[in-house]
Every structure is written in C-alpha cells, then in structure tokens.
C-alpha positions as CSV (number, residue, x, y, z in Angstrom):
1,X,134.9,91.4,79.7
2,X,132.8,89.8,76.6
3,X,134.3,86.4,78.0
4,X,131.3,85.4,80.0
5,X,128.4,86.3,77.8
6,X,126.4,83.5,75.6
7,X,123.3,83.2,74.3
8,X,120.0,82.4,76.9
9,X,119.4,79.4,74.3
10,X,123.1,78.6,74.7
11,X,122.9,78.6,78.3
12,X,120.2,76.3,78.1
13,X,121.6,73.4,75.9
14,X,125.2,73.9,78.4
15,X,123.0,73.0,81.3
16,X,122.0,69.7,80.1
17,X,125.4,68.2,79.8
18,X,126.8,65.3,81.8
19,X,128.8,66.0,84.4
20,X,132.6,64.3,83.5
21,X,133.9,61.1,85.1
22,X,137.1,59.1,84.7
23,X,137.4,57.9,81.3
24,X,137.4,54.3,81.0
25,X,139.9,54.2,78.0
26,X,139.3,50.6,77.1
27,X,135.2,50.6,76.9
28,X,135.9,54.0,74.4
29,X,137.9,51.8,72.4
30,X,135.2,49.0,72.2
31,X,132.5,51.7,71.8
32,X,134.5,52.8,69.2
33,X,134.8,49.7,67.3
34,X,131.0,49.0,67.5
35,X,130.1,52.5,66.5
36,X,132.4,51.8,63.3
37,X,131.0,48.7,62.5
38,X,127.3,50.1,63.3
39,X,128.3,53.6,61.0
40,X,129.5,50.9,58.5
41,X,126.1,49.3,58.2
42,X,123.6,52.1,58.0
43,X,126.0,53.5,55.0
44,X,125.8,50.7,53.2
45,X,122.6,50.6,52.9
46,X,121.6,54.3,52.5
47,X,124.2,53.3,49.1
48,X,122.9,50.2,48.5
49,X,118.7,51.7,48.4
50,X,120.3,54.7,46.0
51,X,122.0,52.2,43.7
52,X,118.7,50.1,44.0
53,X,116.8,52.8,42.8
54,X,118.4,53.5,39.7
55,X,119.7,50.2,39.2
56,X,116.4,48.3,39.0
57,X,117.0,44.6,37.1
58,X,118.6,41.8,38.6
59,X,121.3,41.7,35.5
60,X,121.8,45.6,35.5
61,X,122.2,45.0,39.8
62,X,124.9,42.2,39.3
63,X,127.1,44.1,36.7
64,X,127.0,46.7,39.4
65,X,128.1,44.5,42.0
66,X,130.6,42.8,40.1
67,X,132.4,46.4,39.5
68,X,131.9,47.7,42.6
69,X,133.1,44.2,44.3
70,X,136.3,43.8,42.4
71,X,136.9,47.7,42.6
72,X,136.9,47.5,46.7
73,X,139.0,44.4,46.7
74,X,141.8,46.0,45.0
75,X,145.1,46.2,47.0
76,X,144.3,49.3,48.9
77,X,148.2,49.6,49.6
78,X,148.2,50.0,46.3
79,X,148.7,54.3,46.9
80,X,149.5,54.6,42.9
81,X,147.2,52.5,40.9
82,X,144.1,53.2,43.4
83,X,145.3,57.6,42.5
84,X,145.4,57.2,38.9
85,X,141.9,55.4,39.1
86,X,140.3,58.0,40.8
87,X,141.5,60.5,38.6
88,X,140.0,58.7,35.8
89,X,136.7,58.4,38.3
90,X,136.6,62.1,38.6
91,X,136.3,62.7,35.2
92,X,133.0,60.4,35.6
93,X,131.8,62.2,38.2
94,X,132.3,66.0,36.7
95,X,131.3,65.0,33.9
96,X,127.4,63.5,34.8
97,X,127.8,67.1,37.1
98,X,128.6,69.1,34.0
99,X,126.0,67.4,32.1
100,X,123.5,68.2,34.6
101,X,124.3,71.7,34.9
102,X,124.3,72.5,30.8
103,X,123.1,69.2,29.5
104,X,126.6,68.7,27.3
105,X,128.6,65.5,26.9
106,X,132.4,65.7,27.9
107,X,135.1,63.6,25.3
108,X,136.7,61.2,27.5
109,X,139.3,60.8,24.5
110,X,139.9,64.7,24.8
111,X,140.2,64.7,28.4
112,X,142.5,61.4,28.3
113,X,144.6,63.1,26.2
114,X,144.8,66.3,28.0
115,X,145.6,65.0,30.5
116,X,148.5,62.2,29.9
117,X,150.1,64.9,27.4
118,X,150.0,67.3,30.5
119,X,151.3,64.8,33.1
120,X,154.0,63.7,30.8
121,X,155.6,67.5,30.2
122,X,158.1,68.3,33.2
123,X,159.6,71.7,31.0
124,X,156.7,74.0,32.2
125,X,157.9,77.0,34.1
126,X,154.6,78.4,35.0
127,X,154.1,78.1,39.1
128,X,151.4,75.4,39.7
129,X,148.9,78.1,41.3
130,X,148.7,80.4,38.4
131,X,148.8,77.3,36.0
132,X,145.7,76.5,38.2
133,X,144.1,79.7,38.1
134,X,144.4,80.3,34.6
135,X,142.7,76.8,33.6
136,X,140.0,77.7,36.4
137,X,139.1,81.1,34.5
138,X,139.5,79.1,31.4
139,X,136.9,76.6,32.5
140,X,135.0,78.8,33.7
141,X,134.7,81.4,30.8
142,X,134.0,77.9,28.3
143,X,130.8,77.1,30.8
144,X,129.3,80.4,30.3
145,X,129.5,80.2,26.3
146,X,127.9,77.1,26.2
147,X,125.3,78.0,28.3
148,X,125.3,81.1,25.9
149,X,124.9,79.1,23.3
150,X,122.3,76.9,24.8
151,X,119.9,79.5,25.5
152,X,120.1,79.9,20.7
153,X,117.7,77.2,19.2
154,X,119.6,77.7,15.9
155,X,120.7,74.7,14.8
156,X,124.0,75.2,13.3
157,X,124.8,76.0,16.7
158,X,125.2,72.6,18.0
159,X,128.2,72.0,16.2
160,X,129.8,74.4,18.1
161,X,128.6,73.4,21.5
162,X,130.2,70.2,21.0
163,X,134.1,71.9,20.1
164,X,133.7,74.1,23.8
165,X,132.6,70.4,25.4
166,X,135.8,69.0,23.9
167,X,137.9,72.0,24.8
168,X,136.3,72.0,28.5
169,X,137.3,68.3,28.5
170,X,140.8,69.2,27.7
171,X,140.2,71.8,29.7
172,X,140.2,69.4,33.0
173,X,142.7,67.2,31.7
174,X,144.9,69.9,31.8
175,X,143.9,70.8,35.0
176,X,144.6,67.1,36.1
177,X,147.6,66.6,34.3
178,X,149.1,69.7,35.6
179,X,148.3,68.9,39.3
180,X,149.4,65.8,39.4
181,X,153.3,66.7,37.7
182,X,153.1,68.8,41.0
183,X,152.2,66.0,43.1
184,X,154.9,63.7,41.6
185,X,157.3,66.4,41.9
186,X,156.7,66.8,45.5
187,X,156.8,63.0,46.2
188,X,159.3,62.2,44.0
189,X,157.7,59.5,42.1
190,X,160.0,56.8,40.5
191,X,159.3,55.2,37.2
192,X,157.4,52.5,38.7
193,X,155.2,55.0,40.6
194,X,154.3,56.8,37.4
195,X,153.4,53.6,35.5
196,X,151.3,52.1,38.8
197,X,149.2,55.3,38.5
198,X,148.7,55.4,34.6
199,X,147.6,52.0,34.5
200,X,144.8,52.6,37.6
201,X,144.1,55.8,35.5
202,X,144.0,53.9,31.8
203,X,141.9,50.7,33.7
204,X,139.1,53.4,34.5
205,X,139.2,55.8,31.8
206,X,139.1,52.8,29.6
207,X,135.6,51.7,30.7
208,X,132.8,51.7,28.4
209,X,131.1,55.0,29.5
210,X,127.4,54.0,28.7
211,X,127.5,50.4,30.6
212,X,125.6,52.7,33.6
213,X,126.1,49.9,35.7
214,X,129.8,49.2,36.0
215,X,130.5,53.1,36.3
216,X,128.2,53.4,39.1
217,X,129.6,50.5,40.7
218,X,133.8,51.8,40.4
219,X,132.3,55.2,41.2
220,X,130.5,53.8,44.5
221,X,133.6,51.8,45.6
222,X,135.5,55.1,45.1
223,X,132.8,56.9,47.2
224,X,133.2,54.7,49.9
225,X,137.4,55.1,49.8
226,X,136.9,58.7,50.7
227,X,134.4,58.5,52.8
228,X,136.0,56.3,55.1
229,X,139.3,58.1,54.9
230,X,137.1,60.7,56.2
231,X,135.6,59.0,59.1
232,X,138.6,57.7,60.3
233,X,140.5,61.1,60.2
234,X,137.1,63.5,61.7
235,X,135.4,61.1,63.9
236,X,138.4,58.3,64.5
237,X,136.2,55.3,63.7
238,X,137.0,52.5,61.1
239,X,134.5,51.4,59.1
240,X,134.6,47.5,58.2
241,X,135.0,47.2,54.0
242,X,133.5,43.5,54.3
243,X,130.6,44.1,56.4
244,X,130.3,47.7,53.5
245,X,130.7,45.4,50.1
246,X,128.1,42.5,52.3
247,X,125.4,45.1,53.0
248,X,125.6,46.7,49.6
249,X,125.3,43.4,48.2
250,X,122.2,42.3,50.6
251,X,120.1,45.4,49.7
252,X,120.8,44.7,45.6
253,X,119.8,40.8,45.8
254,X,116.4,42.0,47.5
255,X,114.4,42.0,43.8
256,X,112.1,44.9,45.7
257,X,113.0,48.3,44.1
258,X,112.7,51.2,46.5
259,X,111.0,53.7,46.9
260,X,111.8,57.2,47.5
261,X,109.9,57.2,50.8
262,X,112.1,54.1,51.6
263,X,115.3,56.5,50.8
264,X,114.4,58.9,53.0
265,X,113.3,56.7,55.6
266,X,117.1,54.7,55.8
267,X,118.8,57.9,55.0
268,X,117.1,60.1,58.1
269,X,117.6,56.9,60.3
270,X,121.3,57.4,59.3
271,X,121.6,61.0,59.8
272,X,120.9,60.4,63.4
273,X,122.7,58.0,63.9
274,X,125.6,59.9,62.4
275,X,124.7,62.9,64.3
276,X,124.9,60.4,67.3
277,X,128.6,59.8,66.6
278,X,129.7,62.6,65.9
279,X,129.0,63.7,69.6
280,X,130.7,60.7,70.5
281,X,133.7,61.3,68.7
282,X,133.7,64.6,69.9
283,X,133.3,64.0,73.7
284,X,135.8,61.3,73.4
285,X,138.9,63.0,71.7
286,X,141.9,63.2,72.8
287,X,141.4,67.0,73.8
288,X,138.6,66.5,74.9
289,X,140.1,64.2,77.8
290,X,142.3,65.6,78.1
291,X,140.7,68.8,79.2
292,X,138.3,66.8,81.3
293,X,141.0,65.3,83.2
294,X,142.4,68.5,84.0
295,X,139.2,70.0,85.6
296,X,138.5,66.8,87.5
297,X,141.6,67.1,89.0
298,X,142.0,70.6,90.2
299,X,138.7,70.5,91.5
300,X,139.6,67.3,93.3
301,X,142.9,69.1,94.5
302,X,141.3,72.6,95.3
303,X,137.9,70.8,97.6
304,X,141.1,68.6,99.1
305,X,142.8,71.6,100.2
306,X,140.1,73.8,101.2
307,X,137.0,72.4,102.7
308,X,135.4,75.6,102.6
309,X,134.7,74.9,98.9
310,X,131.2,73.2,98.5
311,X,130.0,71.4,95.4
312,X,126.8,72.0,94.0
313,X,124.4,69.3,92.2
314,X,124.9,70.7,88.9
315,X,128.8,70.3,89.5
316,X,129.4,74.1,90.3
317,X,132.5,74.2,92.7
318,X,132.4,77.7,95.0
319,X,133.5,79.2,97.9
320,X,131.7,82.2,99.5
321,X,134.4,84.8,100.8
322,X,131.8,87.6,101.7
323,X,128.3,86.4,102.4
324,X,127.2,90.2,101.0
325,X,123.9,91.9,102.4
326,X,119.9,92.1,101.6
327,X,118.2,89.9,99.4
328,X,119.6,87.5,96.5
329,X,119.4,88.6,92.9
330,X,116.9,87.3,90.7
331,X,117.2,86.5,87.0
332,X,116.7,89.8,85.5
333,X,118.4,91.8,87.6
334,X,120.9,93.7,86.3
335,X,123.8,93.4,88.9
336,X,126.8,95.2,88.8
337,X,129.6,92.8,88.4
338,X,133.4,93.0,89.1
339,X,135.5,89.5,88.2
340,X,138.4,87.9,86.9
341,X,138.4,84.6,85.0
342,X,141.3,82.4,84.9
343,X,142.2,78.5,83.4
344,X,143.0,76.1,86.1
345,X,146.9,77.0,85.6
346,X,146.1,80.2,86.9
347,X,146.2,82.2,84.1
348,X,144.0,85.1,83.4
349,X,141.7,85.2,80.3
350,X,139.1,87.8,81.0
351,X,138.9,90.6,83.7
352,X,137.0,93.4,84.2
353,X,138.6,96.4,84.7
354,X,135.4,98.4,86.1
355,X,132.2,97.3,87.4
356,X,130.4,95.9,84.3
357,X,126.2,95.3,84.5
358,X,124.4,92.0,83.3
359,X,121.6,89.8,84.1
360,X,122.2,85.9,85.4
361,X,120.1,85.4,82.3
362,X,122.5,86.6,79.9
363,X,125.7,84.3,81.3
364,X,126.8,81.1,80.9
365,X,124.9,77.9,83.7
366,X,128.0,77.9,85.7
367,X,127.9,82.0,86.4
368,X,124.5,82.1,86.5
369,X,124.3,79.8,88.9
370,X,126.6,81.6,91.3
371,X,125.3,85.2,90.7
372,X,121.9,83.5,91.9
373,X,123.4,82.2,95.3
374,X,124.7,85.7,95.9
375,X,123.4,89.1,97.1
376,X,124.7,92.7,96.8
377,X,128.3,93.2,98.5
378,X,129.1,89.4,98.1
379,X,132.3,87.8,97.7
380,X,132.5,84.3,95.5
381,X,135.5,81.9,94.1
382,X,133.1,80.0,91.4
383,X,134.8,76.6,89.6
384,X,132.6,76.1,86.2
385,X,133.3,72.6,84.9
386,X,133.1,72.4,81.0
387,X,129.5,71.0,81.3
388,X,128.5,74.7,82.8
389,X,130.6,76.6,81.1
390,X,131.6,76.7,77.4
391,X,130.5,72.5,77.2
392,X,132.2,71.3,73.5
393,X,132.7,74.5,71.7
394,X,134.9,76.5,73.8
395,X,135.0,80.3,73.3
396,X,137.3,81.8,70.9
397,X,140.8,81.4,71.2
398,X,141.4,81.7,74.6
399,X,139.1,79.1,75.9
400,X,139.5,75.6,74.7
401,X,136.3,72.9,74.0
402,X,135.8,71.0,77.6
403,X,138.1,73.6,79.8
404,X,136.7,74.2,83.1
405,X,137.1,77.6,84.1
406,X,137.4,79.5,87.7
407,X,136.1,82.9,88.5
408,X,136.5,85.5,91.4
409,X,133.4,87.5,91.8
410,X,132.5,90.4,93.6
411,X,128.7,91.8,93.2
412,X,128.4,95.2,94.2
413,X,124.5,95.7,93.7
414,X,121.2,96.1,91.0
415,X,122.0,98.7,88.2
416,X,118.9,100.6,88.3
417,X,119.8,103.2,85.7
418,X,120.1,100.2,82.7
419,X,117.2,99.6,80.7
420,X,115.3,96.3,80.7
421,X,116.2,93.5,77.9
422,X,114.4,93.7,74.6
423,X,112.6,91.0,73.7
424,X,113.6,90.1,70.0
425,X,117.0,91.5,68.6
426,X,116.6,93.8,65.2
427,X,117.9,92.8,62.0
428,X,120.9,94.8,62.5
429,X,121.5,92.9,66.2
430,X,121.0,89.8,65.1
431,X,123.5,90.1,62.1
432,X,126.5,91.7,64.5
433,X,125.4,88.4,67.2
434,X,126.0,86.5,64.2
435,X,129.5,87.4,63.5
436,X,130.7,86.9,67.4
437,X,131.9,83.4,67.9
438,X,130.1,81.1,70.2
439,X,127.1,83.6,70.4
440,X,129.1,86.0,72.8
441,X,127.6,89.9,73.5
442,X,129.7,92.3,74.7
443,X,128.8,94.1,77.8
444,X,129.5,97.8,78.6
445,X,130.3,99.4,81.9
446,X,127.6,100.0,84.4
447,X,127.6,103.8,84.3
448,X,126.3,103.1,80.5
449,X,123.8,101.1,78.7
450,X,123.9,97.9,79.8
451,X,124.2,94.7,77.2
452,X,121.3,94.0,75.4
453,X,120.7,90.1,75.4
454,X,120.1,88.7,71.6
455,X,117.3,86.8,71.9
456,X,117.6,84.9,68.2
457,X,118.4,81.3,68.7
458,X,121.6,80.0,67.5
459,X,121.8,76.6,65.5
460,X,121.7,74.0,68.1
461,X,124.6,71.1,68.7
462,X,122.1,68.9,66.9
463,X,121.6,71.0,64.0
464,X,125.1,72.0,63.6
465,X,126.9,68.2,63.8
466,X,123.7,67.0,61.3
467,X,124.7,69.8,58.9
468,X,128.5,68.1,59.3
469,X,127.4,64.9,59.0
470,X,126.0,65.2,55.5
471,X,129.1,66.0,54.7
472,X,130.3,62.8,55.3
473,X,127.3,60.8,54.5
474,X,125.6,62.1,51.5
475,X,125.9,62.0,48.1
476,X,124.6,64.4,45.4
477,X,120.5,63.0,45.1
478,X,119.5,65.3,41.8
479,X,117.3,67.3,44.2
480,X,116.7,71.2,43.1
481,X,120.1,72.7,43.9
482,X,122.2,69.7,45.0
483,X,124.0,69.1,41.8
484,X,125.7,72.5,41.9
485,X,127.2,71.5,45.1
486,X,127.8,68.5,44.4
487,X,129.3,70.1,41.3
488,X,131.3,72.4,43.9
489,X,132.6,69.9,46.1
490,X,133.8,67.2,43.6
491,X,135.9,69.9,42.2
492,X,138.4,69.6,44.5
493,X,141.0,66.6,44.1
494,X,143.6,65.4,46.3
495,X,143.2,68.1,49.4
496,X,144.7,70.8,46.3
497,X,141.6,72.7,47.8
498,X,141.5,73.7,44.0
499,X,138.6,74.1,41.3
500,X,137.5,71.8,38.9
C-alpha cells in the first residue's frame, strides 16, 4: 500500500515535468556532442582560473603548460605507461593531502622503493584484501603518532617525525605495489606490459618534486583523464581533449591573475551548467527511452481500443467505470481508498488489501489528480505517465525511473474518524521519512490512524544532481574541510574501492 505515497514537495516538482514525445534519436546525438564540447569548455577554464591563481608568472605559467601539454598528448592507448604514471601522480597528490592534514613531507625515494620492491615480489601468500587491510591499519595507526607527536614542541622530537613520514611513505608504496601485483595477475601482464608501466611510473616519480609548476601541470593532465573517463561512463558525453589543452592554455596566456571572486564566478557558472547535463543525460538514457516509449505506446494502444478513455491536459489517461455519488473530494479529505497498481505488462506492484485512508495531498500528481475528479462510491482506471508519477527517480525496486503506471480505484467515502495532518513532522518523523526511499509514507487502514504527511522538504532534483556534479567537476580548493575529502577520495586507485 506504501506504493503511492510521496512527499507534498515531491508531488510538486513531479507536476512540472514535460510530458514525453517520440525521441528524435539523431538530434540526442547532436545535442550530445555539443553538450560535450560545451561541458569541455566551461572545465577548462574553471582549471585553467585555479592553475592561474596559484601559478601567477608568465615563466612559472609556461612550464606548467609545457607539462601539462606534453602529458595530454601522450598516446592515450598507451593503457600501461599512462597506469604506471598515475601511480607515480598519486603519490603527488597524497602526499600535498597528507602534508596538509599533519604538515609532514613524504620520501618519494622511500615510497619508490616500496613500492617497485613490492610490485616485483610474486611469492606472497597473504590474500590481497587482508594485505590491504593490514597496510590500511598500518597507515592509519602511523598518522595518529605523528599527529601525536606534532602536538610535543620538544625538539628532539622531529627526528622522529621524519622516520614515521618515511615509513608512511613505504607505507603507500606497499600499498601500491601490492595492488598492482593483483592487478597484473588478474590481467595477465606480459613482460612488455610490466616495463610499459614502470617506465610511465619511473618518468613521473622521477620529476623534480619542488618545480611546482610541472607537477601541477602532469597532475592536471591526470585530472582531466579521469574526469573524462567519468563523464563519458555517468553522463555519456565526450569531452574534446583539444578544445580542454586550447582553453587551458587561453586562460594562462591572459597575464591577468584571478581572483577568487573570478573562481567562484566561472566555477558556479559551471555547476549549472553541469547540473543542466546531468538532467540531460538522465532524461536521455537508454532506460530512460526506453521506458518512455513503453508508456507512450500503451497509452496510444489502450485510448485506440477504448474510446471511453479520456486524456487529461496534464497527460493523465482515465476512464470513469462508476460516476460515484454527492460532491467531489477536496484536497484534505481523507478518503477511504481501495486500489490496485500495476506496470503497463499488467503486472501488479501494489494493492490494497482493505480500504486504506489518505488525502489527494499526500499522493503522487497523477493520483491526486484522479482522486480530485472523483466523488464517494466512484469507480476509476487512472494511466499516470512518468511525468505524474514517479518522474526520474522511480520508487524502490519495483518501480523503474520513467515507468508509467496504471491504477484501478475505487473511493468509498471521507474518513471522519482520522485526525487532521500535522503541520511539521517531529524530529523523530522526519528521521524515519528519511530512511524511506523516494520520500514514501506508509499508510494504515482506515479503521486506524490515518498516515501522517511529513511535511520536511526533501533535497530537490536540483540540489541532488549539483551535489553529483561536484563530484565530477571539482577539485580539492584548501577550503576548511575539503582537504580531508579530498584526502578521502583520492585514496582510492584503480576502482579497488580501497584506502589510501
């Protein structure tokens, strides 16, 4: 019975989608590419104003293109040699995390070592996970000595701090090394493989450290290798590597240095945009056409077959078997409901087994809608396309993002024993709302207390795909918390969903 319960504020947003029409397959596909080549633009230059920022010279800013240049043009079919580099680029990046987070310097020799010794030994017997594990607790247990030992002014101390920096650098090179015997175990690198990727990993690792410039500019090129790859797999756009590297390069040759206010300007500018395509992407999946195309078409078929069915502006689909007696219910009535809810192949997802009491208020557009039109004793066949429904986030597992849905209702009259809504939800409410998926409350029988609707607003599509999308756009900005994430997310190297 839960089924057909949202949010009011869900209900709200639902209504304002677009009703579906036939795809035009070949204008997604061009949207598609511009969207790409648009997305492709507005990230190069929320990277090229960062690197502007901190990169302020016109000598410092063409040592950084020069890196960053040369690193994107490499063979990107080159799977081995581009791997061992970003291992070596990892190091980079945990490092200026971990120097953030306890102000220590990592040994690039120790880690180096670490790791190439590790990489190289195929007699370990330990399974990969615990291996993992234990360096994690390892790592872990060296971070909170340091910071320990941070916290004692005494100066003999520093000596110390500086042997658990080198054994947290080994630390990660063992961590490295380890993960990627497993890797070429499961891929069943060749000698060739294994030299392709420890000369990308020597070329990087190799780099003088303190030349600020060319680390930021192999580290950007790096950046913009993952970010694409995630693009392409999340939203299914290519971004355009010339028209990234050209757009870079045009905001560093500008000898005008940025300001923050300039950052945020380009970088909220992007946000929406990204935000933009992200509903794009999302509307335009596969599934989601698919799904689209199957409501279009049974609607078609059933208003074909039946002309009794009428369609209604908002693209409600219904047929009135019992017209029902008296005057229609309002809003806030709480009507005593009996239905059935089933997909468009006929099969049932949600019925109620006794007479259940809600308010049209307290249902999705599409039910709402039809509880309006109907007055006690009525009969109704109601066809909710997506837009009315569950729109783009489905419900649970039993009813897919886009599905148009088709319920048999039967209102048998105003529940006068259930008490009226409350205006706010408690604490306590709003943390069991929280839990349900897609904002759903559960109704109980009419001969009880009726549902209480939760009146705390849920994030909105907006919110929720901007809070995505700086996933995919941003990078760590030294801002009051974001190094820790950053710290968090960088951890994790080549989809192992492991630490460090």
């Amino acid at each position: 019975m839960k089924k057909i319960f949202l949010f009011a504020a869900i209900a709200a947003i639902m209504s304002g989608f677009a009703m579906a029409q036939e795809p035009d397959l070949e204008l997604i596909a061009k949207m598609r590419e511009i969207k790409g080549d648009s997305a492709t633009i507005m990230l190069g230059k929320v990277y090229g104003t960062q690197t502007a920022m901190n990169h302020t010279t016109a000598e410092a800013r063409q040592s950084f293109l020069k890196a960053f240049t040369d690193m994107m043009n490499l063979d990107q079919k080159n799977e081995f040699y581009l791997e061992g580099k970003g291992l070596a680029e990892q190091f980079y990046r945990n490092s200026e995390n971990v120097n953030k987070q306890l102000g220590i310097h990592m040994s690039r020799k120790a880690f180096a070592q670490a790791f190439l010794t590790r990489f190289s030994d195929t007699t370990s017997t330990v399974p990969i996970n615990d291996e993992m594990r234990d360096i994690n607790k390892q790592a872990k247990r060296l971070m909170e000595e340091i910071g320990e030992l941070k916290k004692d002014s005494i100066a003999p101390q520093t000596a110390l701090i500086e042997l658990k920096a080198d054994s947290l650098s080994q630390n990660m090179g063992n961590f490295f090394g380890a993960q990627m015997q497993n890797v070429s175990k499961k891929k069943n690198l060749n000698e060739g493989d294994i030299v392709r990727l420890l000369d990308g990993f020597n070329s990087s690792i190799n780099i003088d450290e303190n030349d600020k410039p060319l680390v930021d500019g192999t580290l950007l090129a790096s950046e913009y290798r993952a970010i694409e790859q995630k693009i392409k797999r999340q939203l299914g756009l290519n971004l355009n590597k010339d028209t990234y590297i050209a757009t870079v390069a045009s905001v560093l040759n500008d000898p005008k240095v940025p300001t923050k206010e300039d950052f945020k300007e380009i970088d909220s500018q992007t946000q929406a945009y990204m935000t933009g395509v992200q509903a794009f992407a999302k509307e335009n999946s596969p599934e989601a056409l698919t799904q689209k195309g199957l409501g279009k078409k049974y609607i078609e078929n059933q208003m074909e077959k039946d002309p009794k069915f009428i369609q209604a502006p908002s693209g409600l689909v219904y047929k009135i078997l019992t017209p029902g007696n008296g005057k229609k219910f309002n809003e806030t009535d709480k009507i005593k409901v009996m239905y059935k809810g089933t997909h468009v192949d006929g099969t049932t997802f949600d019925e109620s087994k006794e007479p259940v009491a809600f308010a049209p208020n307290q249902v999705v557009p599409g039910f709402k809608e039809a509880l309006l039109m109907m007055s006690p004793g009525a009969k109704m066949i109601a066809i909710l396309p997506y837009n009315i429904a569950y729109g783009d986030r489905g419900a649970g597992k039993d009813i897919k993002p886009f599905e148009t849905l088709v319920f048999e209702i039967e209102t048998l009259g105003i529940d006068d024993s259930a008490p009226a809504a409350k205006p706010a939800a408690t604490k306590k409410e709003e943390k069991v709302a929280a839990d349900k998926p897609a904002g759903k409350v559960n109704a109980k029988p009419a001969d009880k207390a009726a549902a209480k609707p939760v009146t705390k607003t849920p994030a909105t599509k907006e919110e929720k795909t901007s809070a995505d999308n700086q996933k995919l756009t941003k990078k760590s900005t030294g801002k009051k918390g974001s190094s820790k994430k950053a710290t968090q997310k960088r951890k994790t190297h080549h989809g192992s969903g492991r630490e460090w």
